[in-house]
C-alpha positions as CSV (number, residue, x, y, z in Angstrom):
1,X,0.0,0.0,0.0
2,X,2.6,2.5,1.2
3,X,4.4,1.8,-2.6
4,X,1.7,2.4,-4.4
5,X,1.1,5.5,-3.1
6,X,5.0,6.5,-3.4
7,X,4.2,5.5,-7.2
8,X,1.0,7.8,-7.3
9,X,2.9,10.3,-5.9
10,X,6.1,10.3,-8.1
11,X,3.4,10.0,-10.9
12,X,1.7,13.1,-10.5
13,X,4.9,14.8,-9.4
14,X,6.8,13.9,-12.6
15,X,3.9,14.4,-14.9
16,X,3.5,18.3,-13.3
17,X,6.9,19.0,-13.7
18,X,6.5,17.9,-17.5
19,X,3.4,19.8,-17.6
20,X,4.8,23.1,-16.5
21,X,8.5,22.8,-17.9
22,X,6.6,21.8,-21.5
23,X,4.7,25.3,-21.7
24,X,7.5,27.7,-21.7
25,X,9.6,28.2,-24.9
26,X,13.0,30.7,-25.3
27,X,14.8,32.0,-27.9
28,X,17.5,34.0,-28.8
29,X,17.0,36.9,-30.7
30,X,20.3,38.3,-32.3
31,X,21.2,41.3,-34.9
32,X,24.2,42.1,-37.4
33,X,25.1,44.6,-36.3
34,X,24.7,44.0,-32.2
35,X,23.0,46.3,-30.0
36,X,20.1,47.1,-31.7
37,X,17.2,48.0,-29.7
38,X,14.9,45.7,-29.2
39,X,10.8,46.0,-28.9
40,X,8.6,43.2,-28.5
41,X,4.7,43.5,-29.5
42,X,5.6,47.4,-29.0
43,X,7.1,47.6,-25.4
44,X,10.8,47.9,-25.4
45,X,12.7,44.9,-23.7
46,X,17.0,45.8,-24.2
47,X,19.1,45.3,-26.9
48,X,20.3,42.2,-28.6
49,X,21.3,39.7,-28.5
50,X,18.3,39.4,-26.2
51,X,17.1,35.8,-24.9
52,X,13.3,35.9,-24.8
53,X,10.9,33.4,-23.2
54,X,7.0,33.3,-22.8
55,X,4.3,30.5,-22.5
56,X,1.9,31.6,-25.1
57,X,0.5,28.8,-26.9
58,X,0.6,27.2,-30.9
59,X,0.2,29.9,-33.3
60,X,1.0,33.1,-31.5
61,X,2.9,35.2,-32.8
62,X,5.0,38.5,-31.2
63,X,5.9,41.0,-33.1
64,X,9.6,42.4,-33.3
65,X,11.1,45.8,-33.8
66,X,14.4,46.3,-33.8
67,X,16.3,49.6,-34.1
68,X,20.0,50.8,-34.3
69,X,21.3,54.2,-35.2
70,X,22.1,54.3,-39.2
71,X,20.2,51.5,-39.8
72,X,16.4,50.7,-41.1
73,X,14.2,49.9,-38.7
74,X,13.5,46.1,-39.0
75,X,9.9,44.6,-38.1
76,X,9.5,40.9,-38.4
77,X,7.2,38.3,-36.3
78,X,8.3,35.0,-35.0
79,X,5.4,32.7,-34.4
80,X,5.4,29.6,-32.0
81,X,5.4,27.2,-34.4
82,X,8.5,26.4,-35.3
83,X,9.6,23.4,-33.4
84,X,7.9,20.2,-32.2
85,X,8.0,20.5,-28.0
86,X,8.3,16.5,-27.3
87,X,8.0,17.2,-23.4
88,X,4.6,19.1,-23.8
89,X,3.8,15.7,-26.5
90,X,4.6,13.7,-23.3
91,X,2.8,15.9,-21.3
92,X,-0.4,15.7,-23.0
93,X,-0.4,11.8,-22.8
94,X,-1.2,12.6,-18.8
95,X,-3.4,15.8,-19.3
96,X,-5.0,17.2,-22.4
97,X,-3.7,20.6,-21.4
98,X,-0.2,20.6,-22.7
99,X,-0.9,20.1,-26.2
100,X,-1.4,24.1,-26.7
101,X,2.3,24.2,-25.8
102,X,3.4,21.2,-29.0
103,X,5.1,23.8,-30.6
104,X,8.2,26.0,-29.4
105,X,10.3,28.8,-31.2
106,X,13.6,27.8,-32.8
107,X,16.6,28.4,-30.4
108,X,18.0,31.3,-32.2
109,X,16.3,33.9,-34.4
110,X,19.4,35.9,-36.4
111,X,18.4,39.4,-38.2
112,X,20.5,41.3,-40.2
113,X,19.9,44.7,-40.5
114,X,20.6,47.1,-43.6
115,X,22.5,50.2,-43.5
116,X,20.2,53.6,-43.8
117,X,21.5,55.0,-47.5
118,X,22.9,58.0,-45.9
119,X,25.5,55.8,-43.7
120,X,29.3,57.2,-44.6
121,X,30.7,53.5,-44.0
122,X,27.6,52.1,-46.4
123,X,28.4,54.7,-49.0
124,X,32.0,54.0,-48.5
125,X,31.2,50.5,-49.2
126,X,29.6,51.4,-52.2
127,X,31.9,53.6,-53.3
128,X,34.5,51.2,-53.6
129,X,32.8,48.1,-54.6
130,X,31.2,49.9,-57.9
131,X,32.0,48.9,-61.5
132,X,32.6,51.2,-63.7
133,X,35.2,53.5,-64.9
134,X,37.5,54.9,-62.7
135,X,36.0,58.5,-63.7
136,X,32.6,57.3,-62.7
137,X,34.4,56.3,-59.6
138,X,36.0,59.2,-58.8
139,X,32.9,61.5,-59.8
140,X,30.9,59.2,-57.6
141,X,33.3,59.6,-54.4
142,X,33.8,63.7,-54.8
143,X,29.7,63.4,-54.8
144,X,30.2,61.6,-51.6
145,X,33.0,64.6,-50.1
146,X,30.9,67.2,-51.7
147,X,27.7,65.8,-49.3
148,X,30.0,65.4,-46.4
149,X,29.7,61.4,-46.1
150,X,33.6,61.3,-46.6
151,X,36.3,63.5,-45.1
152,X,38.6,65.5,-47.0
153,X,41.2,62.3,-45.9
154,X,39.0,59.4,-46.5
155,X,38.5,61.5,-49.9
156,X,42.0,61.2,-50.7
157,X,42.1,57.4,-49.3
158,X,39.8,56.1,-51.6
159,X,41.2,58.4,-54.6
160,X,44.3,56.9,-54.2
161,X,42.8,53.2,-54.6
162,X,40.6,54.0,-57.6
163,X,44.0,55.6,-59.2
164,X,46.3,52.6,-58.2
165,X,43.6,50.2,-59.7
């Protein structure tokens, strides 16, 4: 008598701890570059990378802002239905109530973020990855000084590439 109710006991203990473990699901939510800021479903949470939890259940969804100085605003959703949840499976077998948990998020959500067009080090970029003449190049880069996206010496810098080339 005194095992079976050890047995019960261990039962309903292991089967809760399935239960509740099986409803949470995290994920980490990472940028290129790092330290954007980070808003989820409008409220701002910190900066990434950003390790986010919650228990909502198959076929939510949050939605995701993220922001960093000379950058475009990025807004994307991540629903929770990316992954199968085997414990909240197992869970269900005991109690019906886990299987709105099945599904969890991937473990890592990567985002890469595109420079603004007005970014020096993006137009730098561009600057010296165009084809084209090196006139078109040059014109192109004294555009850039003339607009103040280059200093007078990253001016010269780059002159002296197109020229060498």
């Amino acid at each position: 008598m005194q095992k079976s109710l050890k047995l019960k006991f261990f039962s309903v203990l292991m089967s809760g701890a399935v239960l509740f473990a099986s409803c949470s699901s995290s994920t980490l939510i990472e940028t290129n570059p790092v330290g954007a800021k980070l808003y989820l479903d409008g409220e701002p949470v910190g900066t990434t990378p950003y390790t986010h939890s919650d228990t909502k259940i198959v076929g939510s969804s949050t939605n995701i802002r993220l922001e960093k100085a000379g950058y475009e605003p990025l807004n994307v959703a991540m629903s929770r239905n990316e992954q199968v949840d085997v414990g909240a499976i197992i869970g269900g077998l005991f109690v019906w109530v886990p299987f709105l948990w099945i599904m969890k998020y991937k473990p890592v959500h990567r985002y890469e973020m595109v420079p603004l067009s007005g970014n020096a080090s993006y137009q730098q970029e561009r600057a010296i990855t165009l084809t084209g003449s090196k006139a078109d190049k040059l014109k192109e880069l004294k555009e850039l000084l003339d607009q103040n996206i280059l200093t007078k010496e990253e001016f010269e810098t780059e002159k002296a590439k197109v020229l060498a080339e």
